[in-house]
Phi, psi and omega in degrees: 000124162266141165249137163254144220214091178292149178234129204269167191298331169276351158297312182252041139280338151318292197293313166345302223260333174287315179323304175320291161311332176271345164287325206272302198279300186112034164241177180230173181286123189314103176325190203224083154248145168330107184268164184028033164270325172220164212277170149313116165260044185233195158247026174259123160342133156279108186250130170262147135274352232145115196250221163267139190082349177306154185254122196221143176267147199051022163223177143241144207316145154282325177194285147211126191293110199216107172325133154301338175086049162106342203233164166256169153088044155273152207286136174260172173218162160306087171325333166205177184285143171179208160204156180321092183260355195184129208229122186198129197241116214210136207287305169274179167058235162286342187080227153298133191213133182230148169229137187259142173265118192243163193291345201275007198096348174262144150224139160311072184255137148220186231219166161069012208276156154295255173268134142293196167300158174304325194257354123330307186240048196231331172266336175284359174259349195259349169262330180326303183267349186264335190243004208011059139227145188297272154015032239228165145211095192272135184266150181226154181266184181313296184314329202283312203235086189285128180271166140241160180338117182043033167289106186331090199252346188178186204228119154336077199256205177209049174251208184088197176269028177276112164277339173211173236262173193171167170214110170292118207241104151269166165220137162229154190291125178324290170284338168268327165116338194316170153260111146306142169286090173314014181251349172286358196244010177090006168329163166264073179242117172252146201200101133221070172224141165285168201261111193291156159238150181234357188190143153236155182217142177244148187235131159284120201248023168271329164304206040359096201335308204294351176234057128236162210228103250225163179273133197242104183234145181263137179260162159233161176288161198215046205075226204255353163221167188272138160209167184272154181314099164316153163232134178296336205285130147348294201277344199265160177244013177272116157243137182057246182246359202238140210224114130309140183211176203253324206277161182264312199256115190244152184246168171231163203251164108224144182248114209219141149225161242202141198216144169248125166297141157101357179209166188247012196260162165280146187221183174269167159303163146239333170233168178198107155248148154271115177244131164239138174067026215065346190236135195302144198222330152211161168216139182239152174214122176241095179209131173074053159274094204269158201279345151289348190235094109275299171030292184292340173295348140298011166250344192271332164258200208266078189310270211312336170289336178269352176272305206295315181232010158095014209234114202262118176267092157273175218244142162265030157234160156251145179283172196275340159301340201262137212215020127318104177231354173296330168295355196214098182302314150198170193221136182296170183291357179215055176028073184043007168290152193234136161277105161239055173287349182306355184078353185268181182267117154268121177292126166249133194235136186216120177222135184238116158268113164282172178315339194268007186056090115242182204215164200219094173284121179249151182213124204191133167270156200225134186219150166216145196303294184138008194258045186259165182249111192289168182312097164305103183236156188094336213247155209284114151337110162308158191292126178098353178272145167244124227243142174300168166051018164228183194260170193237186175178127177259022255260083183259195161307121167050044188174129159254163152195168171204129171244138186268252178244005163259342161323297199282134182268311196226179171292145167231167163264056175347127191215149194217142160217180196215150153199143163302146169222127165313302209269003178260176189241016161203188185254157183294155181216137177265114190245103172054184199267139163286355192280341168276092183306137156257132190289319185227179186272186189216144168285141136314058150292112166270139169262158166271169177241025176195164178282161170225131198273176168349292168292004181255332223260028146255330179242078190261116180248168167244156207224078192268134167257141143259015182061066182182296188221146180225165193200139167223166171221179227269169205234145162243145155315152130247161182316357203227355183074009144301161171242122208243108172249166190245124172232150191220040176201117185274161220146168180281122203211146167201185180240152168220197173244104204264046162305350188283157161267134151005122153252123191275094151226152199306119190273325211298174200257336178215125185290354180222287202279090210231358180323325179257005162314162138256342188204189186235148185235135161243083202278161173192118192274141144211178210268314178233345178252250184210216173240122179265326174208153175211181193194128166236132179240125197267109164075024186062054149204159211286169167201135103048054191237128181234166202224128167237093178098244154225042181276132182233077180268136179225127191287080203304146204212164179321349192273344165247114202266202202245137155124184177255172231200100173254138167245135168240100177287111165271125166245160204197107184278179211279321173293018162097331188304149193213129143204135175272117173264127175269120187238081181281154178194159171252163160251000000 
């Protein structure tokens, strides 16, 4: 069936201009979200500390971050009329969390919070205890707790993966669960400063990001747009205005951040298109990202340059791996990668928009010596390559591993090594570079290298470096007296023996006299995995104890009366290991 669609003159005196504006700038049309349907949910000016899209590893910023003016326990409100649909209490990540459900199709969550309202958080202690556990998430119907449009719903924290005190604010689509940019629905946000850039980096894409080290040239303004930095250096490939590269097919970088008056933190773009030659080659747009793909921002910047030189490059291609599309409204026939083997000099145009349409222009010519190698496609993987979108496998001496086809973002040249260790109960095994993300986890199998006898063999940890820091977790046995863990990062990996328990110690100031308290405290450590469960029992009943970080606190409450009083506080590693602190103390 064909439809024919007369386009009448005034239609495309409308329509025109937007298709224009989205060639000439690289945006699009802004969706059709509800402007002043909903409110600030604080009473305060909205200042980000954080917006939508930042590129953070293995997320992207979900939604918008808006300072506290330094404190907690500012009145948080309902953005709009809805009701209380979800309640979810959590160590990490958000911390407290409340989400409102609204009749147009979005719900509202917010985050990092402290107490909710009194009668919210008199049913949220009462599922607490009801379920002994802190930890809880709960759905609630329509009925119980209905809001209205700036009705009081929670109190401002820092709790979660929250570093300073802050209100993590979203709005998401209801039925798909995305998370929306809340700065498209009409806040009261003023923003007019464009978004700076500091670096473009060019990638040879006949490569593998991950086996190249890609050219970085810097800008400056220039009058009213940004260009790159001549260099006197010989050796350099920057000249004038033209970035020489080795590559026929080249991808492009950029490392840019985005400002707000009134605050000092960085925030993101919303569009970044690439123009060669006038004519448009990509477009990233960040909005309507869901928490099954965030991930993939470690395919969408530049992983290795940001473990390696601290620098986040996003990239205005796609990789053969990333399984992200949403972000990108559009991509040339070779996923923004652009051909330049003709030898000649291409004009590059990079136009950044942030929410408030200002806009930032980078302008550069880009040439290639003719000294590339075309792209091998079809032929058989050389031996040690690992290849994106197939499953790999690795198998040495005494070490397995298998990823299947969503690991791998790009090609790798698998690279492995081994050395003894005495005081390990297996040999070090180096399994490809931590600076290479990997996407979802993969198994690991290690054999020991010594028997491990019986009564040991629960508590066997595996043990990981990126070389800056190491962390382990519990290891299971398998049939063959390999140990096997589910892991998600290549990096340096052996077995050890995890017999130590927890170390528990007491924050109070004084261990008997707590009359003048608000709560009890606990730090608690373990030395090689982590703490998997814990518990406080008051007088022999269970009581409310939550752990932030590695703080372990109970907030005192009716379930503790006046007079004296034992607690006996538990941790319990991943390896089973168990320790109890005994507290007599009075209120």
């Amino acid at each position: 069936m064909s439809i024919n669609l007369k386009l009448t003159p005034l239609f495309c005196l409308i329509v025109a201009p937007l298709f224009l504006f989205g060639q000439i700038n690289g945006i699009v049309a802004t969706p059709e979200y509800p402007q002043d349907y909903f409110r600030n949910p604080l009473n305060i000016p909205i200042f980000l500390a954080g917006n939508f899209g930042e590129v953070r590893p293995g997320h992207f910023h979900s939604g918008t971050d808006i300072k506290t003016l330094g404190v907690e326990n500012q009145p948080v409100h309902a953005a709009a009329d809805g009701y209380i649909s979800r309640i979810k209490m959590e160590k990490g990540g958000f911390g407290h969390g409340l989400y409102i459900t609204h009749p147009n199709g979005y719900t509202t969550l917010y985050a990092h919070l402290n107490d909710f309202a009194p009668a919210i958080q008199k049913y949220l202690r009462t599922q607490q205890y009801e379920k002994k556990r802190w930890d809880v998430d709960l759905q609630l119907s329509p009925a119980q707790f209905p809001v209205k449009k700036g009705q009081l719903i929670a109190y401002s924290g820092n709790t979660g993966a929250s570093t300073a005190p802050h209100l993590h604010f979203e709005i998401r689509n209801t039925k798909t669960e995305h998370p929306l940019n809340p700065e498209l629905f009409g806040l009261p946000i003023i923003d007019k400063i464009a978004p700076v850039p500091y670096n473009v980096a060019i990638y040879d894409l006949s490569r593998s990001i991950y086996e190249q080290t890609p050219i970085i040239a810097p800008v400056k303004k220039t009058g009213d747009d940004y260009s790159i930095i001549k260099s006197d250096n010989d050796h350099n490939p920057v000249k004038n205005d033209t970035i020489t590269t080795d590559a026929g097919l080249a991808g492009i970088g950029v490392n840019v951040d985005d400002f707000m008056e009134g605050s000092d933190n960085t925030i993101a773009f919303l569009t970044a298109g690439l123009f060669v030659d006038g004519v448009r080659q990509c477009l990233v747009r960040l909005d309507d990202i869901g928490y099954d793909v965030t991930r993939y921002v470690n395919a969408y910047a530049d992983y290795k340059t940001k473990e390696l030189k601290g620098k986040w490059f996003q990239c205005l291609f796609k990789l053969p791996g990333n399984r992200l599309n949403n972000i990108y409204p559009f991509l040339n026939e070779h996923n923004g990668a652009i051909s330049i083997a003709d030898n000649r000099a291409h004009e590059i145009k990079i136009v950044i928009t942030d929410d408030r349409d200002n806009t930032t222009n980078i302008l550069f010519y880009i040439r290639s010596t003719g000294h590339f190698e075309a792209p091998i496609i079809g032929e058989m993987p050389v031996p040690g390559q690992f290849e994106a979108n197939k499953s790999n496998y690795f198998t040495g001496k005494n070490v397995a591993c298998s990823l299947d086809d969503r690991e791998l973002y790009d090609n790798i040249n698998f690279q492995f090594d081994s050395s003894s260790d005495a005081t390990s109960w297996s040999d070090h095994y180096m399994i490809h570079h931590s600076f290479v993300p990997v996407h979802h986890y993969f198994d690991l199998k290690i054999n020991p290298n010594k028997p491990v006898p019986l009564y040991l063999q629960n508590k066997v940890a595996m043990i990981y470096s990126d070389g800056k820091s190491q962390d382990g977790r519990a290891a299971a046995i398998t049939e063959n007296g390999w140990y096997k863990a589910a892991v998600r990062d290549f990096g340096n990996y052996w077995l050890d023996i995890d017999t130590i328990p927890p170390v528990i110690r007491s924050l109070q100031k004084s261990n008997s006299n707590l009359s003048k308290a608000k709560q009890i405290t606990f730090e608690v450590r373990d030395a090689m995995t982590s703490v998997k469960s814990f518990s406080g029992y008051l007088d022999g009943k269970w009581i409310c104890f939550e752990q932030h970080g590695s703080l372990f606190f109970y907030k005192f409450d009716d379930h503790c009366t006046k007079g004296k009083h034992k607690l006996v506080f538990t941790a319990e590693d991943e390896n089973g290991n168990i320790r109890t602190f005994d507290l007599n103390f009075v209120r």
